[in-house]
C-alpha positions as CSV (number, residue, x, y, z in Angstrom):
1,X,26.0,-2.4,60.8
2,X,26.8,0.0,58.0
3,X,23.5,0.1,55.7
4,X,26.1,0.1,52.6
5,X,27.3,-2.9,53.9
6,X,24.4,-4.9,54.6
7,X,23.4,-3.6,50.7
8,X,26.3,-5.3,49.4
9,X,26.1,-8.4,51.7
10,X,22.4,-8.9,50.4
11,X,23.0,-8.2,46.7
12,X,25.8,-10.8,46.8
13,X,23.5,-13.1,48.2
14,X,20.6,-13.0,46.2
15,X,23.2,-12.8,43.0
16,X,24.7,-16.3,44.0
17,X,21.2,-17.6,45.7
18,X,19.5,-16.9,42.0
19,X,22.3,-17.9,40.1
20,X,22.1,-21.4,41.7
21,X,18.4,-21.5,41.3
22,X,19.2,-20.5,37.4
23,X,21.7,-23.2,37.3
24,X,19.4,-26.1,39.0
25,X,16.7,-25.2,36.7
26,X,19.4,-25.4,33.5
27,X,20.8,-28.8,34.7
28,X,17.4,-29.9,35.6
29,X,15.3,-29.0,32.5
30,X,15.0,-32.2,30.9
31,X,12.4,-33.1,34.0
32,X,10.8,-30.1,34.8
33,X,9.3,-29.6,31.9
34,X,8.4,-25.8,31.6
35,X,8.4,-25.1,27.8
36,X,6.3,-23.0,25.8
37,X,3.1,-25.1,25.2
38,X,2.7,-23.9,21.2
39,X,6.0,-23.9,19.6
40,X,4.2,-23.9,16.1
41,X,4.0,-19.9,16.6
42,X,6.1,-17.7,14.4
43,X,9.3,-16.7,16.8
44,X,12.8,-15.7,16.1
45,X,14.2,-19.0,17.3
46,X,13.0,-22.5,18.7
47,X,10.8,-22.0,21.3
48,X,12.0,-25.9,22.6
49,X,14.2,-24.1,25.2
50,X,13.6,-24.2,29.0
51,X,11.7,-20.8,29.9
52,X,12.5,-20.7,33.4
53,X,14.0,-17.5,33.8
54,X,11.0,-15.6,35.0
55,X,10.3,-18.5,37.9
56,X,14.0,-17.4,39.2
57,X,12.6,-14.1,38.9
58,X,9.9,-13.9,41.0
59,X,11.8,-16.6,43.8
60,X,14.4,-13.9,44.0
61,X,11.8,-11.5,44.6
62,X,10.5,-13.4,47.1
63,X,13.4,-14.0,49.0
64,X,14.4,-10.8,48.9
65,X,11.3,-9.4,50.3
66,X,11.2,-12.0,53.0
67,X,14.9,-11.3,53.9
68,X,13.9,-7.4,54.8
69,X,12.0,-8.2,57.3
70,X,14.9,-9.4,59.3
71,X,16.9,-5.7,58.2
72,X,14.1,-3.2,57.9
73,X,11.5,-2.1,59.9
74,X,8.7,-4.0,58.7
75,X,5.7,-1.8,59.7
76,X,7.5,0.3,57.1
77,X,7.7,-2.1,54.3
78,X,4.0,-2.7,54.4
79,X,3.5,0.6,52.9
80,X,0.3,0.8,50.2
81,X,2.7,0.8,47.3
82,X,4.8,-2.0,48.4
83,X,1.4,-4.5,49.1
84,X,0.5,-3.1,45.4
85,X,3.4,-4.2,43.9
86,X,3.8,-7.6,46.0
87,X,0.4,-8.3,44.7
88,X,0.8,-7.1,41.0
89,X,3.9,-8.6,40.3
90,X,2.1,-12.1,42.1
91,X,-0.6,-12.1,39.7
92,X,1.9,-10.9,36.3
93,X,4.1,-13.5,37.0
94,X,1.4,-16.8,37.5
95,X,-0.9,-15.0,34.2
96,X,2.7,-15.3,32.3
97,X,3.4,-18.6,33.6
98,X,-0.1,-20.0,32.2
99,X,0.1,-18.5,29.2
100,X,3.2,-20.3,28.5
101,X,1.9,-23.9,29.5
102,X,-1.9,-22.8,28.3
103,X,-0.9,-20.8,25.9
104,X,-4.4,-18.2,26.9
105,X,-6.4,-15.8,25.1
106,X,-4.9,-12.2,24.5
107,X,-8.0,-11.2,26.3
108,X,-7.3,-13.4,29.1
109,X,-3.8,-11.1,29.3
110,X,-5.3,-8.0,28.8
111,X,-7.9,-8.8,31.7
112,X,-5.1,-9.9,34.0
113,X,-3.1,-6.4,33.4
114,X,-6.0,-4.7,33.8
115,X,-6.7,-5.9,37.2
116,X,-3.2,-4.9,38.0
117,X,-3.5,-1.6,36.7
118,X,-7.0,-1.2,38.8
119,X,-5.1,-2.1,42.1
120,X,-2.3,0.4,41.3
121,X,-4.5,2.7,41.4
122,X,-6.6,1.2,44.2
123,X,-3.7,1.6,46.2
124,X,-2.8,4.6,45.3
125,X,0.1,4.1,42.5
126,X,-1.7,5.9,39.6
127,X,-0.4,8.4,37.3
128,X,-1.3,12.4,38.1
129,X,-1.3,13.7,34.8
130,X,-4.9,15.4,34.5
131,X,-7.0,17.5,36.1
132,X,-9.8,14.8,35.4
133,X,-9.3,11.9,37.6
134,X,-11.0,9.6,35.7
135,X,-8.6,10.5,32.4
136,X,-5.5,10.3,35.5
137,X,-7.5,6.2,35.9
138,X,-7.9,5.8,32.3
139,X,-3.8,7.0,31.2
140,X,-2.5,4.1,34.5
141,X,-4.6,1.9,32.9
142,X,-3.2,2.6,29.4
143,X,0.3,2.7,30.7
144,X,0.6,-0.6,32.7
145,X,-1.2,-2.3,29.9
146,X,0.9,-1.0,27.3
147,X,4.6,-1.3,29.6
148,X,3.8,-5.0,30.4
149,X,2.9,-5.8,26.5
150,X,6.3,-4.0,25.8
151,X,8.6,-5.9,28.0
152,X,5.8,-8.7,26.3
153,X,7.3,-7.9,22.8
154,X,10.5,-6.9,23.5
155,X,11.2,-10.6,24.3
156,X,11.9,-11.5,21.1
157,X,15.8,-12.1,20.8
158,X,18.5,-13.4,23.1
159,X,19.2,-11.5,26.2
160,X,17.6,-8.1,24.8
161,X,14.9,-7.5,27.5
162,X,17.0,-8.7,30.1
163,X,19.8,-6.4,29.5
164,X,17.4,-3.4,28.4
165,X,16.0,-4.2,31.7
166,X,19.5,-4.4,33.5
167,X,20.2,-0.9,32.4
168,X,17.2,0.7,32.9
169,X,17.5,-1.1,37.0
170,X,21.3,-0.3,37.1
171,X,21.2,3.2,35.9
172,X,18.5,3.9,38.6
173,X,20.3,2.3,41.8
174,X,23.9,4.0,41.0
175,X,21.9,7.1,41.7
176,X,19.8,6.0,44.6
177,X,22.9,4.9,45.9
178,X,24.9,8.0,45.6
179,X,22.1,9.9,46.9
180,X,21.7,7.2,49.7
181,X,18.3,6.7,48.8
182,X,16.5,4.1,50.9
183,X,13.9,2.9,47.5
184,X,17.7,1.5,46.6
185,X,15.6,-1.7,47.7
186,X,14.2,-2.1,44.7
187,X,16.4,-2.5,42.0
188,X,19.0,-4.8,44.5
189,X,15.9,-7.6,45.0
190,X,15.6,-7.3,41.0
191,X,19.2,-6.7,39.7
192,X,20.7,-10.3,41.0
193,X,18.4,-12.5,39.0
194,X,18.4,-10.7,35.8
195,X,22.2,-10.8,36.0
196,X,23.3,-14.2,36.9
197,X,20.0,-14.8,34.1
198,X,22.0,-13.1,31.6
199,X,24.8,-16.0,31.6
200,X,22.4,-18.4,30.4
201,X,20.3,-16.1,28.4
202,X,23.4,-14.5,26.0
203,X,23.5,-15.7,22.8
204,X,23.3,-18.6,21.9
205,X,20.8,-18.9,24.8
206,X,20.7,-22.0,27.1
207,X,17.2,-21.0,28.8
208,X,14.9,-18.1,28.1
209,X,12.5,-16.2,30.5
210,X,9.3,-17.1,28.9
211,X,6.0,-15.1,29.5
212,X,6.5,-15.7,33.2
213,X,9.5,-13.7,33.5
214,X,8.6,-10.7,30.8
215,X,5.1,-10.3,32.4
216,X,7.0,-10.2,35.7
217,X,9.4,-7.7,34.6
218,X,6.6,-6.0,32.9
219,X,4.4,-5.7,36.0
220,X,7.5,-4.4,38.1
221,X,8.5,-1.3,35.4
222,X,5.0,-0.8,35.2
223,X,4.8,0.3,38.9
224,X,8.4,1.3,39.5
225,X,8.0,3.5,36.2
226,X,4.3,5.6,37.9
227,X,6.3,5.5,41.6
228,X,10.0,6.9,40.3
229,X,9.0,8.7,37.5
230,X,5.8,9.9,37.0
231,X,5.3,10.9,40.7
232,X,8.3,11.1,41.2
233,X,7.8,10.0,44.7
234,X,11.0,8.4,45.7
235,X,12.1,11.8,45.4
236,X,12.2,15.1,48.2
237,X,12.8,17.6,45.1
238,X,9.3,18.9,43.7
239,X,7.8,17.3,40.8
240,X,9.0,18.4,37.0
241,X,6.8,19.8,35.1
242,X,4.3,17.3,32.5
243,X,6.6,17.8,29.5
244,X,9.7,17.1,31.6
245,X,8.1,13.7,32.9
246,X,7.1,12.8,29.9
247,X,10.4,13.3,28.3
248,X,11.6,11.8,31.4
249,X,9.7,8.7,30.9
250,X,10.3,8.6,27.3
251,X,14.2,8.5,27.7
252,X,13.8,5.4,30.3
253,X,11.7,3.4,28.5
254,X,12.8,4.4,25.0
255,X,13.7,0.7,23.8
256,X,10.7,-0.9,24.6
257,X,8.0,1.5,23.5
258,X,9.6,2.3,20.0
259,X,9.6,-1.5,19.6
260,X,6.5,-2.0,20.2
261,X,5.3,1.2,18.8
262,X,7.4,0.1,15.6
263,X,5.8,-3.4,15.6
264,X,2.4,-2.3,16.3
265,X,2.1,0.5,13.4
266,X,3.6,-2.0,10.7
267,X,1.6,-4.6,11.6
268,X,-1.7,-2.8,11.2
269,X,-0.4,-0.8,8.0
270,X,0.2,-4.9,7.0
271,X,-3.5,-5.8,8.1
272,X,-2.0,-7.7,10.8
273,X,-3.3,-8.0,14.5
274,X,-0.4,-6.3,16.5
275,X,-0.7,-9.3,18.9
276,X,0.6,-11.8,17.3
277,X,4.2,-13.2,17.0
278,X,6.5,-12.7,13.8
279,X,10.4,-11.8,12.9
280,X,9.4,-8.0,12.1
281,X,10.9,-6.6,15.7
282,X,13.0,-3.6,15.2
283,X,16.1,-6.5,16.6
284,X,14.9,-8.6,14.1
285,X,15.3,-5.4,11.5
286,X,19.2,-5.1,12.9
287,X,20.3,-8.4,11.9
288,X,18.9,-8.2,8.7
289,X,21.3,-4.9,8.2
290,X,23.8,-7.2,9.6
291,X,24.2,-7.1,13.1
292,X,24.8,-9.9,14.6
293,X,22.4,-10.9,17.4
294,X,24.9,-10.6,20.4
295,X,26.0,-7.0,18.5
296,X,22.1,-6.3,18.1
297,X,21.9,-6.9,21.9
298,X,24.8,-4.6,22.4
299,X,23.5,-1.4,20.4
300,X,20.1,-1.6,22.0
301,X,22.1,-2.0,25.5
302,X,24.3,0.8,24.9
303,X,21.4,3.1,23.6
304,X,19.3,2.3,26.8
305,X,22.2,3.0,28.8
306,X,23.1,6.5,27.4
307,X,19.0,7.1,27.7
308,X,18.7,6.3,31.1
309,X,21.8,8.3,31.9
310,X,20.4,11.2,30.8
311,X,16.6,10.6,32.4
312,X,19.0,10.2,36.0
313,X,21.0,13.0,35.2
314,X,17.7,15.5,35.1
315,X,15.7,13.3,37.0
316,X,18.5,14.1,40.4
317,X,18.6,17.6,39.3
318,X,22.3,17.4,38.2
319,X,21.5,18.6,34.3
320,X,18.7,21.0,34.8
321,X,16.5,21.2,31.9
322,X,16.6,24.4,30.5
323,X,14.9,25.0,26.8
324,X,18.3,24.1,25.0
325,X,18.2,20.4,27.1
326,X,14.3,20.0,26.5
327,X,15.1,20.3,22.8
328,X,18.1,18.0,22.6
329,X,16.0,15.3,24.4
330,X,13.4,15.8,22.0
331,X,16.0,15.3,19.1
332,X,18.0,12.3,20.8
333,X,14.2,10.7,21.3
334,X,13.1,11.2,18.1
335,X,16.0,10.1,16.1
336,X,16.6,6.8,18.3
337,X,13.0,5.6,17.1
338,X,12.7,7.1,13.7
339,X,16.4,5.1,13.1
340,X,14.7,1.9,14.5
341,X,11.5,2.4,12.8
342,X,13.1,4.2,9.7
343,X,15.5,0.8,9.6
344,X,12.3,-1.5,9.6
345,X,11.0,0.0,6.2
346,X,14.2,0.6,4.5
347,X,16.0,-2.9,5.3
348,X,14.7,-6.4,3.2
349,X,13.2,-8.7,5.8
350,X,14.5,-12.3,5.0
């Protein structure tokens, strides 16, 4: 059979298999009784909602993985990184999941991301940055850690990190699909759930994805980001040069890190531990300009869209990036996080 074919047949299927896991857990909130276990923390909105959305997650994911068996050659799927990420994402999703009935320790967290960061590496998925391997250890570290708290933070408003996340996913498969790429696999296990989520996550939401889902998410752009782009492994063209990844990396993950980069500098210029929750997110900021939250969720969409379009775009060698295209996505960088930062100390928080 057609490997396009069997794509589409198992996309369709995990999209309808995780939107009826979605709905069962909607219908059936009332009795299992998954909320956030402090709802006296500072949040956007009521944090009495069902946070399911991450156990859909990581059922998809499991399904999914199961279900290539049967089309793959499975001495091939138990590759290093694939066991790495199986593993990771296993141990993001259940440290998300008791930190929203335990609500845990930040250092419990940063412990837990840690350990996945040390098996990335374990297993080979570390970032080759340095001629020092122990700063190349100590930058994996600093990246997973800082990824999953961003995906973390980011979930702070209705269906923002699931449709950031969407686009950053999206963006990549078109291309892996054009190309034919086989690490297509990927983003079509994850792409199902976070869509059919999306139905009951827009605004107003019905059911969020809690820390369960975000640490999930967080754990798999944590190791898709060091595999895709900063080895660029998934990939028979040779590897950019540092400033090129970087910029690379900073165009597909530009929503998240200038959130939290924003949140994190005001908070300490406030005296205020960056870790814990409040209404001072740079979404947060573009209601009070007057968005409203689904037009909030809309602009950070289309800006994570056009970002990731680019990063594919010189990523697959189709815009090559001369000095005049190294500038301009320095420029289109920097002014997409000085506007969200800039509109954080300008606009009245109420």
């Amino acid at each position: 059979m057609n490997f396009n074919l069997i794509l589409g047949i198992f996309f369709i299927a995990l999209l309808l298999i995780s939107f009826f896991i979605h709905r069962y857990f909607f219908v059936r909130s009332k009795t299992i009784l998954i909320k956030k276990a402090r709802t006296d923390v500072v949040r956007w909105a009521s944090q009495t909602k069902p946070i399911l959305g991450g156990v859909t997650f990581y059922f998809s994911f499991l399904i999914g993985t199961v279900a290539l068996f049967f089309f793959t050659d499975y001495e091939n799927l138990l590759t290093p990184v694939n066991i790495a990420v199986f593993i990771a994402v296993t141990i993001a999703f259940l440290m998300g999941l008791a930190d929203d009935l335990l609500s845990t320790s930040p250092y419990f967290r940063f412990l837990m991301q840690t350990v996945i960061a040390v098996l990335f590496i374990y297993f080979g998925l570390e970032i080759h940055f340095f001629q020092n391997e122990y700063l190349n250890y100590l930058l994996t570290i600093f990246w997973v850690v800082g990824i999953m708290n961003s995906f973390n933070m980011l979930d702070n408003m209705d269906a923002v990190t699931t449709s950031v996340s969407l686009s950053i996913l999206l963006v990549l498969a078109v291309f892996l699909f054009i190309e034919a790429n086989p690490f297509i696999i990927l983003p079509v296990i994850i792409l199902p759930a976070l869509f059919s989520f999306l139905i009951f996550n827009w605004y107003p939401a019905k059911m969020y994805m809690g820390d369960n889902g975000s640490q999930f998410l967080g754990a798999v752009f944590a190791g898709a980001g060091i595999f895709f782009f900063w080895q660029q492994a998934a990939f028979t063209m040779p590897v950019m040069s540092r400033l090129e990844t970087v910029l690379i990396v900073a165009l597909v993950f530009l929503i998240p890190l200038t959130d939290t980069t924003t949140v994190t500098i005001n908070r300490i210029l406030a005296g205020k531990s960056p870790f814990e929750g409040g209404k001072d997110h740079t979404t947060h900021f573009l209601v009070y300009r007057g968005f409203s939250e689904p037009k909030a969720a809309l602009f950070l969409l289309a800006i994570s869209l056009i970002s990731n379009l680019f990063a594919m775009l010189f990523l697959f060698r189709i815009i090559f990036f001369t000095t005049a295209w190294k500038v301009g996505a320095i420029i289109f960088i920097s002014f997409v996080s000085l506007f969200l930062y800039g509109n954080t100390r300008v606009t009245k928080a109420k």
